[in-house]
Each structure stands twice: as structure tokens, then as C-alpha cells.
C-alpha positions as CSV (number, residue, x, y, z in Angstrom):
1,X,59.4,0.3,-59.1
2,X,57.1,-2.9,-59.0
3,X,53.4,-3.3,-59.8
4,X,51.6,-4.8,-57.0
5,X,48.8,-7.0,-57.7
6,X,45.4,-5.4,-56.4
7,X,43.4,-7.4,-54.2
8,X,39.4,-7.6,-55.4
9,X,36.0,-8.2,-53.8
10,X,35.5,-10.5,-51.6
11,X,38.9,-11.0,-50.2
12,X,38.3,-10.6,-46.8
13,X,41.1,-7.7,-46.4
14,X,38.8,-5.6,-48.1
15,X,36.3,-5.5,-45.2
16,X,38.9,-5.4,-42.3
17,X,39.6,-2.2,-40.2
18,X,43.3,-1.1,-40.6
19,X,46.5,-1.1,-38.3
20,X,47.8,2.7,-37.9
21,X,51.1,2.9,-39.3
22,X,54.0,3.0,-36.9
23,X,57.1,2.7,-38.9
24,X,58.1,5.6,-40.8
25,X,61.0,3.7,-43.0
26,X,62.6,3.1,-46.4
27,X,60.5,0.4,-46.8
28,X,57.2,2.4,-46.0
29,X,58.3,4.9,-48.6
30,X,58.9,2.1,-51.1
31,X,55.5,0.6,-50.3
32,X,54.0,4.5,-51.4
33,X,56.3,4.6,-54.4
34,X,55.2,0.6,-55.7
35,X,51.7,1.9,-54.4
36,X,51.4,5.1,-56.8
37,X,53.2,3.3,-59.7
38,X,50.3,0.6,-59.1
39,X,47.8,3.2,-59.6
40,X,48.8,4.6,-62.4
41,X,48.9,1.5,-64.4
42,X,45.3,0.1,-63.3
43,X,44.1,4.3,-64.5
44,X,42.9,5.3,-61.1
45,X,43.1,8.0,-58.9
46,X,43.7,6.8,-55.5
47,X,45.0,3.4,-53.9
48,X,44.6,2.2,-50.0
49,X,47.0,-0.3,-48.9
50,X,44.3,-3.2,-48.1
51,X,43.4,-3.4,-51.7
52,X,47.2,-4.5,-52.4
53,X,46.7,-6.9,-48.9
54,X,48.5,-4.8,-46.5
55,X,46.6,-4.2,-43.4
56,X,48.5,-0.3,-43.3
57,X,46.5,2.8,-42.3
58,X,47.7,3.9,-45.9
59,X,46.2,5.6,-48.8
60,X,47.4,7.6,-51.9
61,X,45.6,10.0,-54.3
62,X,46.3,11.3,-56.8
63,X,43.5,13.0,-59.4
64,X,46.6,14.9,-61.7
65,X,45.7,18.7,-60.2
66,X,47.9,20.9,-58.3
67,X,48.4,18.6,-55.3
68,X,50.3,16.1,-57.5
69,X,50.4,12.7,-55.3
70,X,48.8,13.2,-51.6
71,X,49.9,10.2,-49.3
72,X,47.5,10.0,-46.5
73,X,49.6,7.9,-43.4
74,X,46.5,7.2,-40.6
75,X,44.2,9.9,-41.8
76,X,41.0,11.2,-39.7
77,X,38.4,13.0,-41.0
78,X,38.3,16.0,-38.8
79,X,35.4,18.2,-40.7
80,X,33.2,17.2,-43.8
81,X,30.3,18.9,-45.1
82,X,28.0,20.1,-47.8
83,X,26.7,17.2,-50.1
84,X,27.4,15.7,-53.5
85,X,26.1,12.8,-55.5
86,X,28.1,11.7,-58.2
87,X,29.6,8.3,-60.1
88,X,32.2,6.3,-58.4
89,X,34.2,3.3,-59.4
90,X,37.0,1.4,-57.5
91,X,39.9,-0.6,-58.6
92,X,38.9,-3.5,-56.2
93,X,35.7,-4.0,-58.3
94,X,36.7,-3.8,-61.9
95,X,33.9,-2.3,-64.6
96,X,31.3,-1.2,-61.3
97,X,30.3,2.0,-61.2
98,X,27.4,3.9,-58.9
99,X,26.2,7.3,-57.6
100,X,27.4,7.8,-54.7
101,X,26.6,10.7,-52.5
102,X,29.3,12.0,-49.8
103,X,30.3,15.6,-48.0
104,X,31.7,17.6,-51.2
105,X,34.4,19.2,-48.7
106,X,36.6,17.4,-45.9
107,X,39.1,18.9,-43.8
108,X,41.6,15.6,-42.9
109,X,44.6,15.7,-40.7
110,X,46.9,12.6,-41.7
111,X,50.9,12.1,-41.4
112,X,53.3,12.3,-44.4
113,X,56.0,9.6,-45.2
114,X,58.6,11.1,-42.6
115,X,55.5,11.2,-39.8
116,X,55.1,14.4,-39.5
117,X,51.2,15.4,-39.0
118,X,49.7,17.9,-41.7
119,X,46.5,19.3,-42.2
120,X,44.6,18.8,-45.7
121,X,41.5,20.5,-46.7
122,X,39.9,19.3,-50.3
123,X,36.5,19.9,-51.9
124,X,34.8,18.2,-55.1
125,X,36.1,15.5,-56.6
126,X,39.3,15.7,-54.2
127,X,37.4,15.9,-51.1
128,X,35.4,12.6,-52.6
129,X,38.3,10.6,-54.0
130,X,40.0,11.4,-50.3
131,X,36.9,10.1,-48.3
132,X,36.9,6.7,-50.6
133,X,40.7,5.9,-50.2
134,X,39.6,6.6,-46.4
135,X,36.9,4.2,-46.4
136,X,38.9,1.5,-47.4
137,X,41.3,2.0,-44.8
138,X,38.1,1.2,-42.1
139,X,36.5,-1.6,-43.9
140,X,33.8,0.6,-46.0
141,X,33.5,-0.4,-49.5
142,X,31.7,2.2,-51.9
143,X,29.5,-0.7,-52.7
144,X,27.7,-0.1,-49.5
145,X,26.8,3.7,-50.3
146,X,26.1,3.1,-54.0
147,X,22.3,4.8,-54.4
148,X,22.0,3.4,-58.1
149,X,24.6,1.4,-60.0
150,X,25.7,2.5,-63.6
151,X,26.8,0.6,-66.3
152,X,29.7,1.0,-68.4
153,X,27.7,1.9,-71.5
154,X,25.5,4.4,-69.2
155,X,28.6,5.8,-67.4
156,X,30.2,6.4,-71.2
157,X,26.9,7.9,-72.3
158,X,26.8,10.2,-69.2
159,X,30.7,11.3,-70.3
160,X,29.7,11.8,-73.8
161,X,26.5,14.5,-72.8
């Protein structure tokens, strides 16, 4: 397993729309297990392949609950609704956090590491980290939706209440 250095604001790969994924390999499954093992050493809870400077239709999550590691292989959003405002951070933009409002349920339909299309429906902070990961793999940063940043202090405070 390696860690893969993640790519931070403003390299340009961060505001690029994505290439699907078309090769469904060894090396695409070794890219997902580097990617998760990434992750979990920077402490976050999803990764998309342009913040490691692959231009992949990729994403992982991964917020330790039953699911265990979703990989997310050209995902579309097919349904998303309701509404939910709450504090986001991302690993491409170390130590900023904002409130963020998004649906607070998503249905996606996405392909797994063999390619094979499944069908994913996730609500709360799932449906939210899920929409983020998604995001990045079209060029949307979460900077562009924050309603009010937070500071580290404030979002420690907020934990602590």
C-alpha cells in the first residue's frame, strides 16, 4: 500500500471535469486500495481521484458505518432530495471548514471495481459525504457552496456543545 500525495487548491486538476473510467484492471483496483489507505492517514472520510491528480471518474467513502468502504466508479446522481445544512471540510483545503447546505438523501447508481453497475441509496451524513466526493469528480469544490466559513476554534466549540 502507498500514500499518495493529495493535490490542494489551486492546482488546476481540482477544477477540471473528469474522464469516466474505462479500464476495470489490477491497476484500477490498486489505485482504490492506495486511494483508501490515503484517506485514512490524512483522517477523512472520502477521497476523489483528482485530489491525488488523476483525472479518473473515481471516488471512495468511507464514514466507518455499516457500508465499510463505498468505491463510486462514474457515479450519477439519479435522485436527491430533502435539505440539510451542516459543516464541511475537505482534504484539498487543509484547516477550512463551512456550512454547507445539500439534499440530505441521494439515490446514485455508480459501477464497482469489476464494472458492474449498482444502485446506492444514502441519507445524512452519507448522502452528504457521497455528493462532495461527487462534486470533485465535476470540477465543484465545496468552497463554492460554503454559506458561512467556520474556523477551527468555532468548529471545535460547535463539537464540544
Amino acid at each position: 500500500m502507498a500514500h499518495l500525495p493529495i493535490v490542494y487548491y489551486p492546482d488546476a486538476i481540482l477544477e477540471k471535469k473528469c474522464e469516466p473510467v474505462t479500464e476495470f484492471d489490477k491497476k484500477l483496483k490498486k489505485l482504490v486500495q492506495d486511494m483508501h489507505e490515503t484517506m485514512i492517514a490524512a483522517d477523512g472520510v472520502g477521497l476523489a481521484a483528482p485530489q491525488i491528480g488523476r483525472d479518473l471518474q473515481l471516488a471512495i467513502v468511507d464514514i466507518e458505518d455499516d457500508h465499510g468502504l463505498i468505491t463510486l466508479i462514474n457515479p450519477v446522481i439519479e435522485e436527491a432530495k430533502g435539505s440539510d445544512t451542516d459543516v464541511e471540510g475537505c482534504l484539498s483545503f487543509p484547516g477550512l471548514y463551512g456550512h454547507v447546505t445539500r439534499p440530505s438523501y441521494v439515490k446514485v447508481k455508480a459501477q464497482d471495481i469489476k464494472g458492474r453497475f449498482f444502485t446506492l441509496k444514502a441519507q445524512g451524513f452519507l448522502a452528504r459525504a457521497i455528493q462532495h466526493e461527487i462534486d470533485h469528480l465535476h470540477g465543484v469544490l465545496f468552497t463554492s457552496k460554503v454559506e458561512k466559513y467556520v474556523s477551527e476554534e468555532e468548529l471545535e466549540a460547535e463539537e464540544m456543545s
